[in-house]
N, C-alpha and C positions, 0 to 999 in steps of 0.2 A: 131499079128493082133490087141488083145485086147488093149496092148501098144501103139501100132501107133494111133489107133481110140481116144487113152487117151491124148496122147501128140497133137495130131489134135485140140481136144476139148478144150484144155488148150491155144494155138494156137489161137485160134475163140475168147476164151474169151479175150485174151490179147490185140487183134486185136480191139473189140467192145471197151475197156477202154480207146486204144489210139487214135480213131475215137473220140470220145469227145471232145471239145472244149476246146484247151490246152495254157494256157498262160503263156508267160514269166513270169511277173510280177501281179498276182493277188493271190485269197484268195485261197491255196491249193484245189484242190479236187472239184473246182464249174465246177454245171452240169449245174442249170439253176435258175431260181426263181420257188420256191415252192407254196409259199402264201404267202398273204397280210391277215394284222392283222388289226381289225377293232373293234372300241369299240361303243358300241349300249345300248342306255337308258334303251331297255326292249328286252329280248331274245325271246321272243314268237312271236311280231310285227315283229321284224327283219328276221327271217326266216320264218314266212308268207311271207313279202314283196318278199325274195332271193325265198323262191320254190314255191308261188301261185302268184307272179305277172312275178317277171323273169324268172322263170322257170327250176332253177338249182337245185339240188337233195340234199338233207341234209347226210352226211356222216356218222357223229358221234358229240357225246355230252360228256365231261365229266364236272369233279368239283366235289364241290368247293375248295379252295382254300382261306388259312389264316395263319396267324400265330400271334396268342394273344400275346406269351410271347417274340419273337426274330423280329430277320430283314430279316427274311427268302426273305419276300416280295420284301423287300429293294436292296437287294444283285442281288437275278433274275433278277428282271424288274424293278428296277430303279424307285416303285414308294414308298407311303408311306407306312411303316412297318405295320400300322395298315390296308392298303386297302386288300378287299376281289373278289378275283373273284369270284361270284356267279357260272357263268358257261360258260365254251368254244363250238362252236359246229362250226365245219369244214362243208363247203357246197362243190362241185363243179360244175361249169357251163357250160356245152359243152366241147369243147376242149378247156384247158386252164390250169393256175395254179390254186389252191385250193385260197378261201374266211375263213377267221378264224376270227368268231365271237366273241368280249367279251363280257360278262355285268358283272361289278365291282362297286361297293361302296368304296368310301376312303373319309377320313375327307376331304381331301383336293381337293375334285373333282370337275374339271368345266364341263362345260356344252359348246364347244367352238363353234360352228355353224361357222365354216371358210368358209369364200368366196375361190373361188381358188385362188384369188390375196396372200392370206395370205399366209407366211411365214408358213412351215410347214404342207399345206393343203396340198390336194391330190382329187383325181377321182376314180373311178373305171371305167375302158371299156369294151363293153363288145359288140365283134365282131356280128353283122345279116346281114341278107343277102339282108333286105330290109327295108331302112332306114322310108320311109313313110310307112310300115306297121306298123314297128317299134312305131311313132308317133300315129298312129291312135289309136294303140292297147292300151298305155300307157294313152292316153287323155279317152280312152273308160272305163279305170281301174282308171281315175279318181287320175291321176299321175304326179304332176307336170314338166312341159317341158318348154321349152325355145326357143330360136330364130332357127329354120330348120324345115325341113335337109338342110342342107347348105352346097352344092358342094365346093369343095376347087378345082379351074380350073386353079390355076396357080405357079409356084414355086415344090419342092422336093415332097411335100405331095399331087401334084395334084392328081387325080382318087378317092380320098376316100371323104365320105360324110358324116356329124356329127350332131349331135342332145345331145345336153345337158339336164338330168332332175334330181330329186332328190327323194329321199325316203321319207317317211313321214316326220321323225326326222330330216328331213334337210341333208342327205349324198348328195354328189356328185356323179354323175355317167355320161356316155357318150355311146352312143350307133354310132359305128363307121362301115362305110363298105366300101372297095375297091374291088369290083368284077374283076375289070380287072388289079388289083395291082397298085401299085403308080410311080410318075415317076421318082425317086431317082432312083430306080431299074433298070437302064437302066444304069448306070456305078456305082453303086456300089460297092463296096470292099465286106462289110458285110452288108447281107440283113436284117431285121426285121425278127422275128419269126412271123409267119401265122397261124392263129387260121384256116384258109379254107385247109392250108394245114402242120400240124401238124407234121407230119415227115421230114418238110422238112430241 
């Protein structure tokens, strides 16, 4: 009996590994996207802004991070041998992937303030449930925003409604919501992952 219950268990687990999303042709062993890396002027501002204005939890913190005499830095992350990550701290937000903060020093450091038109820029989104609360609450915190909520009523992405705003330091963000899902969804192959519906 103990056996069977063993070889059952073994069963179950093999079962949950091959339920994963399995692809011919991609990177071994991907489950999903983890986090997004993010580098920030000042570590304190930036998780005020992630857990007292957005309302996401701070995880953990470590650092620092250097290396005076080699390329340690160089070899990792591909920047200057001499740059320093002061300190990393992991948030998360609802249901979602993790936010991985940096703040670094390096000789060679810009400062880029990318539009999203730019080459290389990016967003964060970050799924509510009520786009004009959304807006009100952000304008009330004194947050800058931009042209919405702005219904999208027509083509793949119809149902969902969008509001663009930015962190103090200039990040991109986007506060997105499809309460009754979008209309790709209605012959779809493969659907979007659903922060409303997590498991799914």
């Amino acid at each position: 009996m103990k056996t069977m219950f063993a070889t059952s268990l073994r069963t179950l687990a093999a079962l949950a590994v091959l339920s994963g999303p399995v692809l011919a042709d991609g990177l071994p062993g991907l489950r999903g996207h983890d986090h997004t890396g993010v580098t920030v002027p000042d570590m304190k501002q930036a998780v005020d802004f992630f857990t007292g204005v957005l309302g996401c939890e701070k995880a953990m913190s470590f650092g620092p991070f250097a290396d005076d005499k080699g390329t340690f830095m160089t070899d990792l992350v591909g920047v200057d041998a001499k740059a320093v990550i002061h300190e990393i701290t992991l948030v998360r937000c609802g249901f979602g992937s993790n936010i991985e903060l940096f703040q670094y020093s390096a000789p060679d450091q810009r400062d880029l303030k990318a539009k999203n038109s730019d080459i290389g820029a990016f967003h964060i989104a970050l799924y509510v449930d009520d786009i004009a609360a959304a807006k009100a609450y952000l304008d009330g915190k004194g947050v800058a925003t931009r042209l919405g909520p702005l219904p999208i009523e027509q083509g793949p992405a119809a149902g969902q409604t969008i509001l663009y705003f930015q962190a103090p330091w200039g990040m991109q963000f986007e506060a997105i919501s499809y309460p009754e899902g979008m209309a790709y969804e209605k012959d779809a192959k493969t659907v979007l992952w659903d922060p409303k519906n997590p498991a799914k």
